[in-house]
C-alpha positions as CSV (number, residue, x, y, z in Angstrom):
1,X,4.9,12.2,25.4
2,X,2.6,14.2,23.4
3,X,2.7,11.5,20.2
4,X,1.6,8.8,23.4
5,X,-1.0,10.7,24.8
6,X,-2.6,11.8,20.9
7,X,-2.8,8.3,20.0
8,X,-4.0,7.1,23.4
9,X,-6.9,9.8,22.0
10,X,-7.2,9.6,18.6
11,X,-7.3,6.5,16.5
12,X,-5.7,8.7,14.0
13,X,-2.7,10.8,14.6
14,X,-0.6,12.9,11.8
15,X,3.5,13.5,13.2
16,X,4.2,16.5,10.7
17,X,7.3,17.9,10.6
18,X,10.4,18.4,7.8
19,X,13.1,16.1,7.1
20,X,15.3,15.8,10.3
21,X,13.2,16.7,12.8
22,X,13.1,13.2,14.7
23,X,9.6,11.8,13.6
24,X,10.9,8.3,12.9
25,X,12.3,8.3,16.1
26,X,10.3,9.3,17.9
27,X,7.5,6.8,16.7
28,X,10.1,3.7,17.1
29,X,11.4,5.3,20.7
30,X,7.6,5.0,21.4
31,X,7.1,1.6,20.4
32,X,10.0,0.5,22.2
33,X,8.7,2.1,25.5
34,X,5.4,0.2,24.8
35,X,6.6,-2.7,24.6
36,X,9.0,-2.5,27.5
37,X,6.0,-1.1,29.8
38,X,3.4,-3.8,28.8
39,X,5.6,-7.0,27.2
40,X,3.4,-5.9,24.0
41,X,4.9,-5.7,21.1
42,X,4.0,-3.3,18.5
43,X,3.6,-3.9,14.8
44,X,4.2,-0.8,12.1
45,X,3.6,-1.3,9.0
46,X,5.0,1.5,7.0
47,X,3.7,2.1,3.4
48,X,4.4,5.5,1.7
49,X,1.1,6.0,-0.1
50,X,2.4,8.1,-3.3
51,X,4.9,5.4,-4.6
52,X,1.4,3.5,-5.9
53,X,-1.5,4.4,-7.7
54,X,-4.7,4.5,-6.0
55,X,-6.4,0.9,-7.3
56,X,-2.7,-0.1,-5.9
57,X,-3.1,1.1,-2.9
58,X,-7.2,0.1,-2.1
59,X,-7.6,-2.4,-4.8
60,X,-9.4,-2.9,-8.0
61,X,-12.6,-5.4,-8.9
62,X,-12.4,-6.6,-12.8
63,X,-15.9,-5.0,-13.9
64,X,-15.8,-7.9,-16.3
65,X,-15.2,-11.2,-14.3
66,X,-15.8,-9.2,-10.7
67,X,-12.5,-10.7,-9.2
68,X,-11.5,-8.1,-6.7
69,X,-7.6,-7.8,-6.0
70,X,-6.6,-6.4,-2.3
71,X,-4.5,-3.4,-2.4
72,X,-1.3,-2.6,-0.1
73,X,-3.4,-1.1,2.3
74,X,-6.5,-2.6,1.6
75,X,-4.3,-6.5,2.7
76,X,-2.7,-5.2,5.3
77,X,-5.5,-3.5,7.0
78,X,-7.2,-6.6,6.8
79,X,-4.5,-8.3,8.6
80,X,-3.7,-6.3,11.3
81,X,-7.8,-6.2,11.9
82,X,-8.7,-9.3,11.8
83,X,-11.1,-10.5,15.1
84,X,-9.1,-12.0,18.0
85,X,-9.5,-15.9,17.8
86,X,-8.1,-17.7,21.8
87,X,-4.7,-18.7,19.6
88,X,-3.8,-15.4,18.0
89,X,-1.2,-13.6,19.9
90,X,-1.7,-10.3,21.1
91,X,-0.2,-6.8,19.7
92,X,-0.7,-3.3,19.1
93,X,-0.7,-2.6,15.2
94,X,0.7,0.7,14.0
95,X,-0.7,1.5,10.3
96,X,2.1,4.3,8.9
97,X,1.5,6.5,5.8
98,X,4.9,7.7,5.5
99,X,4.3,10.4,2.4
100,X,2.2,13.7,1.3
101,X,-1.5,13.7,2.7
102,X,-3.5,14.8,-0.5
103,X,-6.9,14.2,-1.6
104,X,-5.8,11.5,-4.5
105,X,-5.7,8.8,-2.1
106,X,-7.1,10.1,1.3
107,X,-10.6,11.1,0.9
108,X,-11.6,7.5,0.9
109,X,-10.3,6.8,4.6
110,X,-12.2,9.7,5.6
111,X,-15.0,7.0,7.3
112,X,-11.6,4.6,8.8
113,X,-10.9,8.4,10.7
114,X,-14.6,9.0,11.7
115,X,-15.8,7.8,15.0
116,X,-17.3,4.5,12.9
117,X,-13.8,3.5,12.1
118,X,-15.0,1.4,8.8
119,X,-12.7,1.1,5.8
120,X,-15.2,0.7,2.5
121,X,-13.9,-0.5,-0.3
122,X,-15.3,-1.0,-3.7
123,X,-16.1,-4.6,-3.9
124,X,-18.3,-3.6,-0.8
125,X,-16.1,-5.8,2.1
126,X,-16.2,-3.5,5.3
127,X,-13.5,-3.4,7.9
128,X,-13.5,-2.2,10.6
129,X,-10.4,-0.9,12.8
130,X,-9.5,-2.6,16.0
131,X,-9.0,-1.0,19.2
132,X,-6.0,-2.2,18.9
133,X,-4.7,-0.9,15.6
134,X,-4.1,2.9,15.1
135,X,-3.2,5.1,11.8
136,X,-0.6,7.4,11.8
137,X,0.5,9.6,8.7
138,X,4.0,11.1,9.0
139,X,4.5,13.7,6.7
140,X,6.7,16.7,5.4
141,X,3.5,19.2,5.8
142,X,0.1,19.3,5.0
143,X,-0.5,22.0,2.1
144,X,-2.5,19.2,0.2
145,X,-4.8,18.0,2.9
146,X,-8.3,19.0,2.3
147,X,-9.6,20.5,6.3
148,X,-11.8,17.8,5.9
149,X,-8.9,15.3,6.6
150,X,-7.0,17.4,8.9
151,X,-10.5,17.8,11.1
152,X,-10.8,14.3,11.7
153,X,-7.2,13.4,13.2
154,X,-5.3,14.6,16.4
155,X,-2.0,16.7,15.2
156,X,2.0,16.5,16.6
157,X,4.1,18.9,15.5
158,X,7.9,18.0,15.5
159,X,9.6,21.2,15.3
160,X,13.2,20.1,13.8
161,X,14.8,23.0,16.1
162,X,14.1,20.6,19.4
163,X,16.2,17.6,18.1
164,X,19.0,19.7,16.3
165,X,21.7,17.8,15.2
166,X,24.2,17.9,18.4
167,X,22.7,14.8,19.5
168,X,23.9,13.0,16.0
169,X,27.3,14.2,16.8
170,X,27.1,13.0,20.0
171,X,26.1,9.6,19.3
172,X,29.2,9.4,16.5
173,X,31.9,10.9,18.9
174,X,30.6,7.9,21.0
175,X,31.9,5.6,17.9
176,X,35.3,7.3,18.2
177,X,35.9,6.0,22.1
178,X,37.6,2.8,19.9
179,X,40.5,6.0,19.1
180,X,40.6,7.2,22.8
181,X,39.0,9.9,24.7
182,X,41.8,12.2,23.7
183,X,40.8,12.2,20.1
184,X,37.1,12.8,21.7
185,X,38.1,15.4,23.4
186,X,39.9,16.9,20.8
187,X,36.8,16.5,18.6
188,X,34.7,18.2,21.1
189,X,36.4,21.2,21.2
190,X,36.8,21.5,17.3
191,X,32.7,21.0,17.0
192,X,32.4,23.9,19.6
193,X,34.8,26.1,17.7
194,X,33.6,25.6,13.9
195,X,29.9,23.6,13.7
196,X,27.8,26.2,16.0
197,X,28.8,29.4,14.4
198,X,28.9,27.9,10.6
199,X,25.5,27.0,11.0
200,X,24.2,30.1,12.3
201,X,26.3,32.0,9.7
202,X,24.6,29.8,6.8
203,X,21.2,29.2,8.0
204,X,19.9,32.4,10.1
205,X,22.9,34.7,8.8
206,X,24.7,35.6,12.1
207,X,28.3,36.6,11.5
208,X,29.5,37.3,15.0
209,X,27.8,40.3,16.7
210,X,26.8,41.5,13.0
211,X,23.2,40.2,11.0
212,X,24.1,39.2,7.3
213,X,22.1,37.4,4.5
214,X,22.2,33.7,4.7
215,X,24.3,31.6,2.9
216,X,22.4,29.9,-0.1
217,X,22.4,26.4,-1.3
218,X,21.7,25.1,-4.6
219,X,19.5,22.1,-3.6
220,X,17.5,22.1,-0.4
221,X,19.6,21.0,2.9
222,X,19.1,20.7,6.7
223,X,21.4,21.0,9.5
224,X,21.4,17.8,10.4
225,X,21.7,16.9,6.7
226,X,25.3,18.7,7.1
227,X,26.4,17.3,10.3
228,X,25.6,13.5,8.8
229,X,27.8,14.4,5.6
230,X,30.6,15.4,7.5
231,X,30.2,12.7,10.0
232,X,30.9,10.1,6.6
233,X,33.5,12.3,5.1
234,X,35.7,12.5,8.3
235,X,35.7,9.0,8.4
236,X,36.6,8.8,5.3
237,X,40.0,10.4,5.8
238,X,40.3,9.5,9.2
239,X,43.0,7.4,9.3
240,X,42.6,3.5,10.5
241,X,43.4,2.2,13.8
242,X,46.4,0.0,12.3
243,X,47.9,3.0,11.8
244,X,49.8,3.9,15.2
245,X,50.0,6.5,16.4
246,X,46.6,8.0,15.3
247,X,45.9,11.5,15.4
248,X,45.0,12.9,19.4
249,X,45.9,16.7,19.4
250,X,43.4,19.6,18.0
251,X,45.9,20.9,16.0
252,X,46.1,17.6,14.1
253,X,42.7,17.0,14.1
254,X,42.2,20.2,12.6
255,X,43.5,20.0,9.3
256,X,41.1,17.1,8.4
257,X,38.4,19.2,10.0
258,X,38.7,21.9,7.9
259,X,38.5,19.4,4.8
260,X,35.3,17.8,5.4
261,X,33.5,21.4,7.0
262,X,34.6,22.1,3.3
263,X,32.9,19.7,1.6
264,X,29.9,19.2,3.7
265,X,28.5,22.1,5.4
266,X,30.0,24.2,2.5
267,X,29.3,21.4,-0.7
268,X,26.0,22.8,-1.9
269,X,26.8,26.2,-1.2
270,X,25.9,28.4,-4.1
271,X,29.3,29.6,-6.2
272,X,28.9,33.3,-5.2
273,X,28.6,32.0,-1.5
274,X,31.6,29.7,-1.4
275,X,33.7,33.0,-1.0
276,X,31.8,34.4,2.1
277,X,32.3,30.5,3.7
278,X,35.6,30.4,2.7
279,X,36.3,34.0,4.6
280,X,34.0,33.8,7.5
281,X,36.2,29.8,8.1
282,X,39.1,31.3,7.5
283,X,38.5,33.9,10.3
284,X,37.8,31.2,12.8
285,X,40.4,28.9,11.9
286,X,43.9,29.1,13.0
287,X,45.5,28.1,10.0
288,X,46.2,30.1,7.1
289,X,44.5,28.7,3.9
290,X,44.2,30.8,1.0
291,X,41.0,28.8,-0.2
292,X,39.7,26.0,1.3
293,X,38.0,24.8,-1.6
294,X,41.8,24.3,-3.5
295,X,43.0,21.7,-0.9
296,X,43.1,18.2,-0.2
297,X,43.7,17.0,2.9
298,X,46.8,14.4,2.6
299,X,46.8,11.5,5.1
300,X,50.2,10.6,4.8
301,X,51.5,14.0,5.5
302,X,48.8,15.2,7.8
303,X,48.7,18.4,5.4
304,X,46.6,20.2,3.5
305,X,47.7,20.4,0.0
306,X,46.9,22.1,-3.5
307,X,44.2,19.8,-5.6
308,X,46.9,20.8,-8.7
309,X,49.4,18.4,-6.8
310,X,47.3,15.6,-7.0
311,X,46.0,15.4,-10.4
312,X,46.6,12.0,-12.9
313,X,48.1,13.0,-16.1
314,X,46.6,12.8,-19.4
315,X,46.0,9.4,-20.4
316,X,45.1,8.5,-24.2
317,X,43.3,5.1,-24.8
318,X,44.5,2.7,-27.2
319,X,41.7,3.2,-29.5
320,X,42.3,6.8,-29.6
321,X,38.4,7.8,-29.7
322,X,38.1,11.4,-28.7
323,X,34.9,10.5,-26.5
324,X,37.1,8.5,-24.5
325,X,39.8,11.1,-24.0
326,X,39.2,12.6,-20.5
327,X,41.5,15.8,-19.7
328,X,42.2,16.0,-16.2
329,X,41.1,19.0,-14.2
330,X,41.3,20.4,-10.5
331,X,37.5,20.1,-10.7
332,X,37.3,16.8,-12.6
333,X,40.4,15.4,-9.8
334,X,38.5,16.9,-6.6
335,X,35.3,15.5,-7.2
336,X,36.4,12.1,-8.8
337,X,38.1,11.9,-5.4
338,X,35.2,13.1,-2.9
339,X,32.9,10.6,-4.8
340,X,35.2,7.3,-4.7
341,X,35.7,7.9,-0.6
342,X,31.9,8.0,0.1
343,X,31.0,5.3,-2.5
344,X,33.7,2.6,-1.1
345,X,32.3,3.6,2.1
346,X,28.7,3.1,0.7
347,X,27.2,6.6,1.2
348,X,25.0,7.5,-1.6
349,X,26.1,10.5,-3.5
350,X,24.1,13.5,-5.4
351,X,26.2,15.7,-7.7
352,X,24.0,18.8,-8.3
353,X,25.1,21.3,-11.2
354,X,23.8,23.0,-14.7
355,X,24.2,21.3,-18.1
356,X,27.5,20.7,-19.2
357,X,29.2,21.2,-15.8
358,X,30.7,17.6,-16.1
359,X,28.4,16.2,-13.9
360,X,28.7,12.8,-16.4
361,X,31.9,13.0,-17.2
362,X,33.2,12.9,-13.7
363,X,30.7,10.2,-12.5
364,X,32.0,7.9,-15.8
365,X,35.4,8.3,-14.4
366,X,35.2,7.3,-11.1
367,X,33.7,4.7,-12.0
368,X,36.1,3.3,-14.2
369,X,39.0,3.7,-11.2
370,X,36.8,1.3,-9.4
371,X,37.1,-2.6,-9.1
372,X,34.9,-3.9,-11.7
373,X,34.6,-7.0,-9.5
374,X,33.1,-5.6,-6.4
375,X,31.2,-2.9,-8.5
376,X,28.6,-2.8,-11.3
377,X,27.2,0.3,-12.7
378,X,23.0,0.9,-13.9
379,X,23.2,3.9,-16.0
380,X,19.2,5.0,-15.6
381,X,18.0,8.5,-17.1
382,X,14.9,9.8,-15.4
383,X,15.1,13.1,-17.1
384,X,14.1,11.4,-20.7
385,X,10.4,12.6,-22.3
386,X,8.4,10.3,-24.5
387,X,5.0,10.9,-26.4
388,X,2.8,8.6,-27.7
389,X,4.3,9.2,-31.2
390,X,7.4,7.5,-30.0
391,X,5.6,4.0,-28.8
């Protein structure tokens, strides 16, 4: 309600707010409404404005022939603006910026957002922007807008605590009515046991009725982020319907549960922190696990078993190449394993680690266990430098 009554307002409308916080949805839940209210349909066209350089994104004129070559925006502004003939059918245009707002690319829309609404551009073509058309920038935050962007645009703030990420595992226990609401159930009651307090104990540091340091995580993650991951991995494991009888109880459930709250709430957990998770699960749980972090759940036995147990033993190559010698290891086993159930699942997958922590190695091997005629493999490094002495 507040994103439809800014725009019904402003022309120009930033949704800010971090990752997870429900600004995409909010936007299409919007349009939806619209066009159920008013048989109107609405037309985004998202662009993320830093993927492209500037003369991409406006255009460029040749200062030797004076050809002038539309842009991204610069063509699709024109579109969604053009002057309504009798034949052209009627919609409401929605102009996204989905990236940073900094003063690289947004100083020169600073007349589209002024009461004129005119887009310049260099070759001298003026636009001007419907009634009908509105731009809307959703971004992360706005420590790079100049106050002379943020003055000229109405402001929603989506805070990401509103949304949460219950309602994401509310909408995949809905995809688990196929197993029975007993298995629901069952996976209602484990969410109210484990997710709550794991969150507050790694994000705001509440252990019980006691106020700790919050858990840390080597790379940036949200709640919702979390909940998403361990959504995939427990379908992962989760065994398939063919497979009668499928698991009902809690205290079958729960072994599985344990597995994924592992590796997903507790993946990116800093190593020192992996301890304090590992205790502060334990203490809720009702099983007795030394470590959580040296187990595999086992579907076949519906237990919980040692990473050791499940490791491939040492295989030599014909060739005998010592670059082509992999030595299995717990670590090398658990996370080979972790990355071929999301992958054949097609969840993308970021390993995160220092130099030399087999990052590579284990990525290489996965691979190879895969069926080289469903799968092909890009190796691209993005970390590589070059100078102009090496052109």
């Amino acid at each position: 309600m507040q994103f439809f009554e800014t725009i019904g307002t402003r022309h120009t409308t930033m949704v800010v707010g971090p990752t997870g916080a429900g600004k995409s949805v909010i936007m299409n839940t919007l349009a939806s409404a619209l066009k159920e209210d008013s048989d109107i349909p609405t037309v985004i066209a998202t662009m993320n404005p830093k993927s492209i350089t500037t003369t991409e994104l406006y255009g460029i004129l040749d200062p030797e022939s004076r050809d002038w070559t539309d842009g991204l925006l610069s063509k699709t502004f024109k579109a969604l603006n053009r002057p309504m003939t009798p034949d052209m059918k009627v919609t409401r245009n929605w102009i996204v910026f989905d990236g940073d707002v900094d003063a690289i690319w947004v100083e020169n829309m600073n007349s589209v957002m002024d009461d004129n609404r005119i887009l310049t551009l260099t070759n001298g073509d003026r636009i001007t922007l419907q009634k009908r058309t509105v731009m809307l920038f959703e971004v992360f935050d706005l420590q790079y807008a100049s106050p002379a962007t943020i003055s000229r645009c109405g402001m929603v703030y989506v805070d990401p605590k509103n949304l949460g990420y219950e309602p994401y595992y509310e909408r995949w226990l809905v995809e688990k009515m196929s197993y029975g609401e007993a298995m629901r159930d069952s996976l209602k009651e484990l969410y109210q046991k484990y997710i709550p307090p794991i969150m507050d104990r790694i994000f705001e540091g509440i252990a019980g009725d006691e106020l700790v340091e919050p858990l840390r995580f080597i790379t940036p993650r949200t709640n919702l982020n979390l909940v998403t991951q361990f959504c995939n991995l427990f379908d992962c494991v989760l065994p398939p319907m063919e497979e009668n009888p499928p698991m009902l109880d809690t205290s079958e459930l729960e072994r599985p549960y344990l597995f994924c709250l592992t590796w997903s709430l507790g993946s990116c957990l800093m190593f020192e922190d992996r301890e304090k998770f590992n205790i502060f699960v334990g203490q809720i749980a009702s099983l007795s696990v030394q470590n959580l972090y040296d187990v595999v759940y086992d579907m076949r036995t519906n237990n919980l078993d040692a990473w050791e147990r499940n490791m491939q033993p040492l295989h030599v190559p014909e060739d005998g190449r010592l670059n082509n010698v992999i030595v299995p290891t717990v670590d090398t086993t658990r996370y080979s394993w972790l990355l071929n159930q999301l992958l054949t699942r097609n969840h993308p997958v970021l390993f995160c680690g220092d130099s030399g922590a087999a990052k590579t190695v284990t990525v290489q091997s996965s691979f190879k266990q895969l069926d080289a005629d469903k799968y092909s493999f890009l190796n691209i490094n993005f970390s590589s430098q070059t100078s102009s002495a090496d052109f």
